[in-house]
C-alpha positions as CSV (number, residue, x, y, z in Angstrom):
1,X,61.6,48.0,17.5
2,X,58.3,47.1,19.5
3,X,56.5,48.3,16.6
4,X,58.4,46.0,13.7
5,X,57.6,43.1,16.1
6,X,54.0,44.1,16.3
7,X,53.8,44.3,12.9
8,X,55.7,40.9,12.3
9,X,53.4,39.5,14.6
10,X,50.3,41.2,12.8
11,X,51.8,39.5,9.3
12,X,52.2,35.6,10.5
13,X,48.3,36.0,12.0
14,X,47.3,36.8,8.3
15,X,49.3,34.4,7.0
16,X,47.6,31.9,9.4
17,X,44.3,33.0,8.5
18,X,44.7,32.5,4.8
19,X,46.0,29.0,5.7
20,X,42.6,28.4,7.0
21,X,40.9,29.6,4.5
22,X,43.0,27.7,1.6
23,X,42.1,24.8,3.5
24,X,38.8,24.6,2.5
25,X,39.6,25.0,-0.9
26,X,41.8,21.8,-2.9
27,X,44.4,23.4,-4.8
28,X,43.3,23.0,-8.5
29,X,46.7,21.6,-9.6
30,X,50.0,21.0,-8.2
31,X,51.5,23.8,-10.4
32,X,49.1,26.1,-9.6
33,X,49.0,29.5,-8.5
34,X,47.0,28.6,-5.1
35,X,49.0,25.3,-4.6
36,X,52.3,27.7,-4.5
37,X,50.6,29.9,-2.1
38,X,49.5,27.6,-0.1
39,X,52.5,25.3,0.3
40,X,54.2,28.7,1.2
41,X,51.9,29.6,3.6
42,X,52.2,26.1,4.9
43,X,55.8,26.1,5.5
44,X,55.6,29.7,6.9
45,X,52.9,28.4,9.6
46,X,53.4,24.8,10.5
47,X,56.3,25.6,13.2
48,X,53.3,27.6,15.0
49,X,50.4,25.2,14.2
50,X,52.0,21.6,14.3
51,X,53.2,21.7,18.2
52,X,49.9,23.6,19.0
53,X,48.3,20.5,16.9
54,X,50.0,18.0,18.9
55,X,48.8,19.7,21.9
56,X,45.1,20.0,21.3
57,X,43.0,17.2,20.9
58,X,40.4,17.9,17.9
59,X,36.9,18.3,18.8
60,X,35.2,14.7,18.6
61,X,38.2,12.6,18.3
62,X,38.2,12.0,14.5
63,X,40.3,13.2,11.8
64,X,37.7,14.8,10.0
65,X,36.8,17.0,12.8
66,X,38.0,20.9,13.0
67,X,41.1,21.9,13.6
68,X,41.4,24.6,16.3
69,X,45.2,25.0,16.0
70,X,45.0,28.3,13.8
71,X,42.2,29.8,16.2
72,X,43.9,29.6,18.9
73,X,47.6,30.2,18.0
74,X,45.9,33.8,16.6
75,X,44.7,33.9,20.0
76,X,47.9,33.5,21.6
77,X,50.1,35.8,19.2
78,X,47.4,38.5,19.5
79,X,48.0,38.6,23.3
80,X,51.4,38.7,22.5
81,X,51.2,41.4,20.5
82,X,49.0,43.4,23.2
83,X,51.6,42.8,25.9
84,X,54.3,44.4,23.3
């Protein structure tokens, strides 16, 4: 049981990795291949990263500024995953 949740936990990381990556890409079309990934991605990831966004301010105050939500939520759920 520890182990599926480990491994659950190991899954939603990726995922939240290859949401920051697809965000420095624009999806090429609405109907695309990458726009379907990442709106899944996206809906798979945003009850993690949304509260965590709310949370922490972004780095210089401005919208264009980096968003440090996915770093450290994959902080946070690899410690949980080490407690496991």
């Amino acid at each position: 049981m520890i182990g599926l949740l480990q491994g659950l936990i190991s899954l939603y990381i990726l995922l939240i990795i290859v949401r920051a990556l697809l965000s420095w890409f624009a999806p090429q079309q609405q109907g695309g291949a990458v726009a379907q990934v990442d709106r899944v991605v996206t809906l798979a990831t945003e009850p993690v990263l949304g509260p965590l966004r709310r949370i922490i301010p972004r780095p210089g105050g401005s919208s264009m500024a980096i968003d440090l939500s996915p770093m450290v939520a994959v902080l946070l759920l690899a410690l949980l995953r080490a407690l496991l």
